[in-house]
Every structure is written in C-alpha cells, then in structure tokens.
DSSP file (Angstrom, degrees, kcal/mol; ACC not computed):
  #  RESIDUE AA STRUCTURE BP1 BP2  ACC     N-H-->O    O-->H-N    N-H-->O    O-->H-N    TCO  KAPPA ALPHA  PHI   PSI    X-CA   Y-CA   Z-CA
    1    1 A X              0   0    0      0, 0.0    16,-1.5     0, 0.0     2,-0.3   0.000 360.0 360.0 360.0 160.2 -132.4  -57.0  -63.6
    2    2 A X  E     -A   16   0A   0     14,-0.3     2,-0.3    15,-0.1    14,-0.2  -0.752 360.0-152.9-131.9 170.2 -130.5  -56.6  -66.7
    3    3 A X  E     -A   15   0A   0     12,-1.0    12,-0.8    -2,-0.3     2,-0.4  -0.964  10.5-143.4-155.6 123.1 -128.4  -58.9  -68.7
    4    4 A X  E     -A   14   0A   0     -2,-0.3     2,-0.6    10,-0.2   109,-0.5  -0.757   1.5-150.5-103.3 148.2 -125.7  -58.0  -70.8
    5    5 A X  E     -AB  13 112A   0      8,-2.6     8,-2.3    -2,-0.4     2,-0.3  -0.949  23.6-178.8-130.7 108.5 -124.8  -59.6  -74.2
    6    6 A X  E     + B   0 111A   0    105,-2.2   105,-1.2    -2,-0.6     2,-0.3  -0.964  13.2 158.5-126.2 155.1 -120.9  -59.5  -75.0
    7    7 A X        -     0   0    0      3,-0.6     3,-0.2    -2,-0.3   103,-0.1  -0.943  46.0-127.0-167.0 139.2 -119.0  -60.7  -78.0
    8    8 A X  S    S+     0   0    0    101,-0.4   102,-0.1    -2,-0.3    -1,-0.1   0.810 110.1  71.1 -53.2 -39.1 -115.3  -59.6  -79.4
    9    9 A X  S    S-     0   0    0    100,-0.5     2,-0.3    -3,-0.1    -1,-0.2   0.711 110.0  -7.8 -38.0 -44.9 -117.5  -59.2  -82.4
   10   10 A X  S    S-     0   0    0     -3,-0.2    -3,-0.6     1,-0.1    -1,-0.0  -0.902  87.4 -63.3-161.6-164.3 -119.4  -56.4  -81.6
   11   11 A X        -     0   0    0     -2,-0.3     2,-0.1    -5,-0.1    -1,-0.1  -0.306  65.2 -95.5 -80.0-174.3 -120.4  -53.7  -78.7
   12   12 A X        -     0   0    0     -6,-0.1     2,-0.2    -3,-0.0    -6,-0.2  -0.256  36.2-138.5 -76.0 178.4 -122.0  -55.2  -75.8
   13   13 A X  E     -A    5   0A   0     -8,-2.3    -8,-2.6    -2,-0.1     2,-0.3  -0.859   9.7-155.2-126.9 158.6 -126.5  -55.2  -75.5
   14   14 A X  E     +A    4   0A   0    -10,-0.3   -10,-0.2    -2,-0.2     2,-0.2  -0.799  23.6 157.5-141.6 137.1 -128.2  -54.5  -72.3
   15   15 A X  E     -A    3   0A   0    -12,-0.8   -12,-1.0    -2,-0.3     2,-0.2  -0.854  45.3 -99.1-157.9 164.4 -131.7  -55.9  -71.7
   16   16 A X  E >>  -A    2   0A   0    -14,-0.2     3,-4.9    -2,-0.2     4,-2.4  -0.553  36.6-115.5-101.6 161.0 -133.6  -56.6  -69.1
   17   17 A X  H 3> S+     0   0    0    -16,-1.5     4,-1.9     1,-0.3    -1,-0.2   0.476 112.5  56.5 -55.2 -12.4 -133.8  -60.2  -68.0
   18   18 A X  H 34 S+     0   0    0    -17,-0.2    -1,-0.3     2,-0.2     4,-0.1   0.687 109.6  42.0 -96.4 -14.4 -137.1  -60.7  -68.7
   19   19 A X  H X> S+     0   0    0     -3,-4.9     3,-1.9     2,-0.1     4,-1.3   0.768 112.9  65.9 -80.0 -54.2 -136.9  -59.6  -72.7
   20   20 A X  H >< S+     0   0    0     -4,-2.4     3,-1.6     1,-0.3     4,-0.3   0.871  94.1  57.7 -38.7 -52.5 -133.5  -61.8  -72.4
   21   21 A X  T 3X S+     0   0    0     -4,-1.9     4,-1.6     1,-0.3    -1,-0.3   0.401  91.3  60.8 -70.0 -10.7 -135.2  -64.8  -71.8
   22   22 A X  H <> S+     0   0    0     -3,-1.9     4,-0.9     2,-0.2    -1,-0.3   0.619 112.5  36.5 -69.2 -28.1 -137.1  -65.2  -74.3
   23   23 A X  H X< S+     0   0    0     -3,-1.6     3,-2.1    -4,-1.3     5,-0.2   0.788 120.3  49.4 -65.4-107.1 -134.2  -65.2  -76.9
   24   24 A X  H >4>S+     0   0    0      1,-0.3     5,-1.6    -4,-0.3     3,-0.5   0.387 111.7  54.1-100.3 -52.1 -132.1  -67.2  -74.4
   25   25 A X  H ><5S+     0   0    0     -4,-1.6     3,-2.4    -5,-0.2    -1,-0.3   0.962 105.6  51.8 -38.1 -57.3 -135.5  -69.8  -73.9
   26   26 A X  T <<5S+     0   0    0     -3,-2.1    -1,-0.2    -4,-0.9    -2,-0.2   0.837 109.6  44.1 -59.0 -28.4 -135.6  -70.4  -77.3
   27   27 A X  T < 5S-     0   0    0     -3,-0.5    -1,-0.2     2,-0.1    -2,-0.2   0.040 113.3-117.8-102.2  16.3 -131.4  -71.4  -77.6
   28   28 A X  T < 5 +     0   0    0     -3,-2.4     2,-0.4     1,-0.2    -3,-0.2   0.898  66.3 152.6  59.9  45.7 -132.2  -73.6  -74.2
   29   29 A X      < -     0   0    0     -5,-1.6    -1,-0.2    -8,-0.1    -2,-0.1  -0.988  54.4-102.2-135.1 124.0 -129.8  -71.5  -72.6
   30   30 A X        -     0   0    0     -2,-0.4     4,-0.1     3,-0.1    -1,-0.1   0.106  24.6-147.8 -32.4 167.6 -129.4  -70.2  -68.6
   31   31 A X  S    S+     0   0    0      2,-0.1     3,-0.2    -7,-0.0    82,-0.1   0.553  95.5  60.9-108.5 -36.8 -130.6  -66.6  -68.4
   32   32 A X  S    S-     0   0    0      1,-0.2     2,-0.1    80,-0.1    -2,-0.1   0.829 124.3 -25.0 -67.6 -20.6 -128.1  -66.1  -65.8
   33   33 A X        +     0   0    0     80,-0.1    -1,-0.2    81,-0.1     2,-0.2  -0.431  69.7 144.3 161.1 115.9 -124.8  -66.8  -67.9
   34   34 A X        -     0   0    0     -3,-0.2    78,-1.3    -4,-0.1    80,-0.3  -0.458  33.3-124.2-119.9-164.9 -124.0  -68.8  -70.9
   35   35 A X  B     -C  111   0A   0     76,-0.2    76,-0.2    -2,-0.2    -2,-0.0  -0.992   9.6-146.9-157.0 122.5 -122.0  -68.9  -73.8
   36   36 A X        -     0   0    0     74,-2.3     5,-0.1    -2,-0.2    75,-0.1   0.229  24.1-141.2 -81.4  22.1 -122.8  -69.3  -77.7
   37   37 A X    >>  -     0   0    0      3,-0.2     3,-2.7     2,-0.1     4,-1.4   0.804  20.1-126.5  -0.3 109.2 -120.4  -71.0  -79.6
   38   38 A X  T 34 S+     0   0    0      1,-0.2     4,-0.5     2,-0.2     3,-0.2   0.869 119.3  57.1 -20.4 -38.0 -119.4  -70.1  -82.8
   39   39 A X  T 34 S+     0   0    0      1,-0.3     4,-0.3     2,-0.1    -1,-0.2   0.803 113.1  43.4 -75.5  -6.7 -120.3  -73.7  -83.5
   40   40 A X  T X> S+     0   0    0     -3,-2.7     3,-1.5     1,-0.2     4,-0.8   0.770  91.8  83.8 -72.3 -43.5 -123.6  -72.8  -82.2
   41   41 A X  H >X S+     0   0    0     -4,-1.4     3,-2.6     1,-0.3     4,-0.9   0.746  78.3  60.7 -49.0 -59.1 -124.0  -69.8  -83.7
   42   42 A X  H 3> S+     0   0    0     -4,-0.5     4,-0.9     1,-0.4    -1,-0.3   0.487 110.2  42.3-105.3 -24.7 -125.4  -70.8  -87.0
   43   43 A X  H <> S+     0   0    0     -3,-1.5     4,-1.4    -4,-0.3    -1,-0.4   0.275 112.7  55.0 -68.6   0.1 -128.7  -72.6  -85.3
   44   44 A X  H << S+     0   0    0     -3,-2.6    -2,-0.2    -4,-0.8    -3,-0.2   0.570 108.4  47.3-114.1 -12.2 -129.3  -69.8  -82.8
   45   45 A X  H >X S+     0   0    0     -4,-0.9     4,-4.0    -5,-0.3     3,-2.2   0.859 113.8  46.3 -90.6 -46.7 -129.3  -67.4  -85.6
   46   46 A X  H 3X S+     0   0    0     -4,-0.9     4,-1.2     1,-0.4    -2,-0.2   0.872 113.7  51.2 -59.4 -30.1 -131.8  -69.6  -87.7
   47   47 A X  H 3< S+     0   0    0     -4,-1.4    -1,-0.4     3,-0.1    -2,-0.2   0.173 110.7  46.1 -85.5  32.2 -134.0  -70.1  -84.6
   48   48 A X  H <> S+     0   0    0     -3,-2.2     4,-2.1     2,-0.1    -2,-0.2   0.440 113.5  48.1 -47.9 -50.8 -134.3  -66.4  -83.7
   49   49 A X  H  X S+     0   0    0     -4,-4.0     4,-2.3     1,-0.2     5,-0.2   0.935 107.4  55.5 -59.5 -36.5 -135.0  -65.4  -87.2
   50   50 A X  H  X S+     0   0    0     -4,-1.2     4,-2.4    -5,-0.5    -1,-0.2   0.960 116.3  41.0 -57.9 -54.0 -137.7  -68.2  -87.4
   51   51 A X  H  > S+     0   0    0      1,-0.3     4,-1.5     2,-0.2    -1,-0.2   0.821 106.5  61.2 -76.6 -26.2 -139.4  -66.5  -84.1
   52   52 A X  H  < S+     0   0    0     -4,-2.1    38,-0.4     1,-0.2    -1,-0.3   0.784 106.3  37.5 142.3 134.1 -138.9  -63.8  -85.2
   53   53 A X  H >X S+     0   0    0     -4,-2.3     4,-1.6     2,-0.2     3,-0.9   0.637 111.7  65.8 -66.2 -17.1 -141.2  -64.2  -88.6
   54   54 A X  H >X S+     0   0    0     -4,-2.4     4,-2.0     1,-0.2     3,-1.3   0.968 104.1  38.5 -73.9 -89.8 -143.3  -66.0  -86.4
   55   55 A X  H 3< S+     0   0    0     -4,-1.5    -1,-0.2     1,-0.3    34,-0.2   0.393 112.7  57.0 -39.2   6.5 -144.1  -62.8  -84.3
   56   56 A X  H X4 S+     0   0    0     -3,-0.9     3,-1.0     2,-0.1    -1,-0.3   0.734 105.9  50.6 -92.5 -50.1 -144.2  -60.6  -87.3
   57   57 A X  H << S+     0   0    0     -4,-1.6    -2,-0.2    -3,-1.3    -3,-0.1   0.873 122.6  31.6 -45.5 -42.9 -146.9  -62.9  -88.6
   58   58 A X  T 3< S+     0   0    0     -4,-2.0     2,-0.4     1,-0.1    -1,-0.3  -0.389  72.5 168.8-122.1  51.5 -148.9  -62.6  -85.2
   59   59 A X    <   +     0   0    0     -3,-1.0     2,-0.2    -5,-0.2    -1,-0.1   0.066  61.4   0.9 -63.4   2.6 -148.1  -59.3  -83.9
   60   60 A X        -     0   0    0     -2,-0.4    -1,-0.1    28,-0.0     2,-0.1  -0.467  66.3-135.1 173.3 140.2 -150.6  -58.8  -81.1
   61   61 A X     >  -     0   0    0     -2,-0.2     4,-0.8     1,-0.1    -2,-0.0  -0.056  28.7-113.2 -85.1-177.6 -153.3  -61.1  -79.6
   62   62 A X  H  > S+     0   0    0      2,-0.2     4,-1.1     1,-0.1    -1,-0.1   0.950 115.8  65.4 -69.0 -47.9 -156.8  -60.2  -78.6
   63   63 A X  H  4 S+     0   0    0      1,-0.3    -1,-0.1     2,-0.2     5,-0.1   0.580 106.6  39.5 -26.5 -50.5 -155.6  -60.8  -75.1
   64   64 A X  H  > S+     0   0    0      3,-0.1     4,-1.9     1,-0.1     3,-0.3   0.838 112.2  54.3 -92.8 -20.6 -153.3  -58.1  -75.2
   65   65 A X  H  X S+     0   0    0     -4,-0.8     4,-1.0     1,-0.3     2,-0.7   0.921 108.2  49.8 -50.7 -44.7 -155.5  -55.7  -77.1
   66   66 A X  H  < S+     0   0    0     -4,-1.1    -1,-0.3     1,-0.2    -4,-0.0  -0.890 109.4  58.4 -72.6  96.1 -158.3  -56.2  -74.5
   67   67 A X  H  > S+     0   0    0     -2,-0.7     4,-1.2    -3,-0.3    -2,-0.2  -0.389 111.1  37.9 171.0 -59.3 -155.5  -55.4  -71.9
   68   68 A X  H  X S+     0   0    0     -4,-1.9     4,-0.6     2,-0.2    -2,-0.2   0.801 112.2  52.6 -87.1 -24.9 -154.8  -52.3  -73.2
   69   69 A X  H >< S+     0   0    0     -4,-1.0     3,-3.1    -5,-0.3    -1,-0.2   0.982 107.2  64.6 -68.4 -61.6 -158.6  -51.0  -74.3
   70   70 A X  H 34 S+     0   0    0      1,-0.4    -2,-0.2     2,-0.1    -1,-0.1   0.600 107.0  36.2 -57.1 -48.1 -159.0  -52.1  -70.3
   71   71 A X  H 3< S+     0   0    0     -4,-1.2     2,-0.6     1,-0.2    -1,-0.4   0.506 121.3  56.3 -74.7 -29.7 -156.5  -49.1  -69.5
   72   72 A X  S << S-     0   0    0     -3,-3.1    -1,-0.2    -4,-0.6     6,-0.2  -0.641  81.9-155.2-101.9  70.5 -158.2  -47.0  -72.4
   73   73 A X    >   -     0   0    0     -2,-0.6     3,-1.3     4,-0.4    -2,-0.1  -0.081  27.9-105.9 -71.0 170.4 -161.9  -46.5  -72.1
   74   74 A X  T 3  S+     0   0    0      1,-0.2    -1,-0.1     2,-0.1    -5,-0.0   0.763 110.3  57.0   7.2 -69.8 -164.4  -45.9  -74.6
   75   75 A X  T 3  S-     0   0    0      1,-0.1    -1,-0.2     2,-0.1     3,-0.1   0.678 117.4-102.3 -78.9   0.2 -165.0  -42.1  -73.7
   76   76 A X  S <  S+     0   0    0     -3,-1.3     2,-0.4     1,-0.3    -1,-0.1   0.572  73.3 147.2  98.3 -15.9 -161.7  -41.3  -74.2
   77   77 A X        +     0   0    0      1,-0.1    -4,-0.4     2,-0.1    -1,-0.3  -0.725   2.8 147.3 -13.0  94.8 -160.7  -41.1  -70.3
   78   78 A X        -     0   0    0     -2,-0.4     3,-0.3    -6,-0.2    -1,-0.1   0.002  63.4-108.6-101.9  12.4 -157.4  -42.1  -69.9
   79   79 A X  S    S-     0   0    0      1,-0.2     3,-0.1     2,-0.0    -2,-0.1   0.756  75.9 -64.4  40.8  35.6 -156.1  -39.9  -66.9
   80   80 A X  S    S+     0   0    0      1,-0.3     2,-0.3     0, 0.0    -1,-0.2   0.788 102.8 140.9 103.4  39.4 -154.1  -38.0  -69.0
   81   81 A X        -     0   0    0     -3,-0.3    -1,-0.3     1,-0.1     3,-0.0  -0.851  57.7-115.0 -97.8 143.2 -151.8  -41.4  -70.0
   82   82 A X        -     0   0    0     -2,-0.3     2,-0.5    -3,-0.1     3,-0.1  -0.287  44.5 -95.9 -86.6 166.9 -150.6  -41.8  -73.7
   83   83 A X        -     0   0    0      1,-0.1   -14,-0.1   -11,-0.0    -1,-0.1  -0.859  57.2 -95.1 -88.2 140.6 -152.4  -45.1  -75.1
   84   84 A X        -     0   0    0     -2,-0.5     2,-0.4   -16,-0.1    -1,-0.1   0.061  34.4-151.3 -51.4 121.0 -149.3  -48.2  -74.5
   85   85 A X        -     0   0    0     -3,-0.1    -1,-0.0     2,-0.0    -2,-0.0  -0.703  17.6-135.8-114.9 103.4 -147.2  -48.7  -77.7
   86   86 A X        -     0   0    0     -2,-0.4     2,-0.8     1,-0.1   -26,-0.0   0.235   6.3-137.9 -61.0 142.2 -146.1  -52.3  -77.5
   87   87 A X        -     0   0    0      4,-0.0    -1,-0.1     5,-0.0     3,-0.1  -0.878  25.6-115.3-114.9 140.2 -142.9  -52.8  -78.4
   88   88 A X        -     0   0    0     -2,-0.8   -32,-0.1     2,-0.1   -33,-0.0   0.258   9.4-130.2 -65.4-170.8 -142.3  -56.0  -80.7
   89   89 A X  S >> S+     0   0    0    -37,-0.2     3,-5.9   -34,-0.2     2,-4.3   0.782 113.2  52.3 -82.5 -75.8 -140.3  -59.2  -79.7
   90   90 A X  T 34 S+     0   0    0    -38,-0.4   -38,-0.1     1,-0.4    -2,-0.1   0.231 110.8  47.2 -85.4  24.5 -138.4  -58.7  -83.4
   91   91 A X  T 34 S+     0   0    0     -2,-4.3     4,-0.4     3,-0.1    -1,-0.4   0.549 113.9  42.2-103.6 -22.0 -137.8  -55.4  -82.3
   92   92 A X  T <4 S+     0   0    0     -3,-5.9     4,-0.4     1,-0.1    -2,-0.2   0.723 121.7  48.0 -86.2 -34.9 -136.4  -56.5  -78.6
   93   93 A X  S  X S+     0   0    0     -4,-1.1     4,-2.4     1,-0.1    -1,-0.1   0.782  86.8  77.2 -90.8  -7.3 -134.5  -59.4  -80.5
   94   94 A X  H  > S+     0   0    0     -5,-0.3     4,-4.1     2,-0.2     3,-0.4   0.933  90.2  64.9 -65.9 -50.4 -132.6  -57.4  -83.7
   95   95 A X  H  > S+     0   0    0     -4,-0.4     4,-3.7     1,-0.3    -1,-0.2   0.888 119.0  26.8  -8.9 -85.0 -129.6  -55.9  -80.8
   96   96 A X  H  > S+     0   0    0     -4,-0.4     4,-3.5     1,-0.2    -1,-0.3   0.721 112.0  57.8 -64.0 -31.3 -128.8  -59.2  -80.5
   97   97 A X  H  X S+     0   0    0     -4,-2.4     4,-2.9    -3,-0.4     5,-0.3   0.993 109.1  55.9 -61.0 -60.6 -129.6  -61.1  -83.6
   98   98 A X  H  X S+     0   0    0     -4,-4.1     4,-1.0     1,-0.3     5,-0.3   0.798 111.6  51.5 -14.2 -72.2 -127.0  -58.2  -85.2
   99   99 A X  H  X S+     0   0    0     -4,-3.7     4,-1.3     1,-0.2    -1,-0.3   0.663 105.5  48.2   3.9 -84.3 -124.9  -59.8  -82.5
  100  100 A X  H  X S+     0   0    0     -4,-3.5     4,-4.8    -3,-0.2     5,-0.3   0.873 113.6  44.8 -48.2 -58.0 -125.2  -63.1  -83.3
  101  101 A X  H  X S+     0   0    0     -4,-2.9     4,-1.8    -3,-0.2     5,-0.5   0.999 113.2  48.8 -61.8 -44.1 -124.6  -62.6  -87.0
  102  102 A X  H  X S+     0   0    0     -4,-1.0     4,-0.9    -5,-0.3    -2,-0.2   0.814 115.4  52.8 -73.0 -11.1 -121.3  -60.2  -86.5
  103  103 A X  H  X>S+     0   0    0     -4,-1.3     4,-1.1    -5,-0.3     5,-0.9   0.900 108.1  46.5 -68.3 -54.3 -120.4  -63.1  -84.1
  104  104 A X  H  <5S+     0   0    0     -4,-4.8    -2,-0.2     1,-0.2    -1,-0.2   0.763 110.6  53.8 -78.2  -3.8 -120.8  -65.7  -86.6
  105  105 A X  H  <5S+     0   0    0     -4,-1.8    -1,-0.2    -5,-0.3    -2,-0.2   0.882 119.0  31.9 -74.9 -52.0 -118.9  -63.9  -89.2
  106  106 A X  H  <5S-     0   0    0     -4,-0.9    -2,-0.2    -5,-0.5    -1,-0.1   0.529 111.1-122.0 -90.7   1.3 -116.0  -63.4  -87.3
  107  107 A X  T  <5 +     0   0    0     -4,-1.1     2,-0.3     1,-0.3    -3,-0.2   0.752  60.2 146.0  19.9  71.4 -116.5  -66.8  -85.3
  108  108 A X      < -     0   0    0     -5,-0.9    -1,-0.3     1,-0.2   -67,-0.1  -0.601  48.2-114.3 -36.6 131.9 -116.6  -65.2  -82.2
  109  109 A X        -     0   0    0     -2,-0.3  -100,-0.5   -72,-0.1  -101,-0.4  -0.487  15.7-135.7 -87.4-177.5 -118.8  -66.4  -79.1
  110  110 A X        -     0   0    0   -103,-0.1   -74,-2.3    -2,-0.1     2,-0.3  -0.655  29.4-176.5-118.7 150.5 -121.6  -64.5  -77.7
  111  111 A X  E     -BC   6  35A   0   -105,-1.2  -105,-2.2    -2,-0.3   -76,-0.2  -0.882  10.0-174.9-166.6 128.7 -121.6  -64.5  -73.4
  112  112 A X  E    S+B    5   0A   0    -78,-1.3     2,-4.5    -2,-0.3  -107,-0.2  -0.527  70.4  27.2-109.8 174.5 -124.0  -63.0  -70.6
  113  113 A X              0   0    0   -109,-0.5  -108,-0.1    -2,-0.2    -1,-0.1  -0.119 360.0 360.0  58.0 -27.7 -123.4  -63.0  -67.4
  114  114 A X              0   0    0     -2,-4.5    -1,-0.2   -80,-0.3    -2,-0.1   0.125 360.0 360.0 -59.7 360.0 -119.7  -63.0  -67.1
C-alpha cells in the first residue's frame, strides 16, 4: 500500500505505508490520513531530523547484517542474486523532511490520505 504526502508547498511523495510509518510513528500520527499543521510543523521537523542523526549514528545492526550474510554465504554462492543494499531510514525520510521544511516556510500543512 502506498501513502501519499501532499502540501501546497511542494510536489506530492509516494511511499509505501510501511516506510511511512515510521516518520508518521514518530509525529504520533494515523498512517491512514492526517494533517501537519503549520503550527506543528516546526516539532515534526526537529523530531525527524533528531531520528534521523540518530540512524546515521547507528546505521545497521548486527541483526540485520547476520540477515543478509544468511542470504550470502561464505563461498560466494548467492544464486546469481546481487548482495541487498539497504536503503537508510534518512534516506526514506529526506522526500518528506524537504516537505516538511518547504511546508514550514511557506506555512502550509502537510496531508496523506485525502
């Protein structure tokens, strides 16, 4: 399922619901359809960024490393599959953080689901 991110501010974002919801967790916000407030805006950008440096800081667990060695053995086997490149949360979040800023500039909401 996909989730679209619209604002007067800037073009729309597409993602799918399950990347959304981890931005949208963090601002305590439905996944099926909210609204940002301008007045909002200006904590939803400071917690995004905050998560994230967090995830810059901690950029892959062991957990997923052995996960991906599981799928990659040793001898070099892979059944002809490219080894996983993991794709960041602050790379899944930037779309929208943009958003979020050209939103708060222009005080403009942000809205999904509508």
């Amino acid at each position: 399922m996909l989730i679209t991110f619209k604002s007067k501010a800037a073009t729309e974002v597409t993602m799918y619901k399950e990347h959304a919801r981890r931005i949208l967790d963090l601002l305590h916000k439905d996944i099926e359809r909210g609204i940002i407030t301008p007045a909002e805006l200006p904590q939803a950008i400071q917690k995004i960024e905050a998560a994230v440096a967090e995830s810059k800081a901690h950029p892959i667990t062991d957990e997923v490393s052995r996960d991906v060695n599981a799928h990659h053995n040793a001898d070099g086997d892979d059944h002809e599959h490219e080894a996983p490149e993991p794709v960041s949360f602050a790379t899944r979040a930037f779309p929208v953080l943009e958003m979020l800023h050209a939103a708060h500039k222009m005080q403009r909401e942000v809205m999904w689901g509508v």
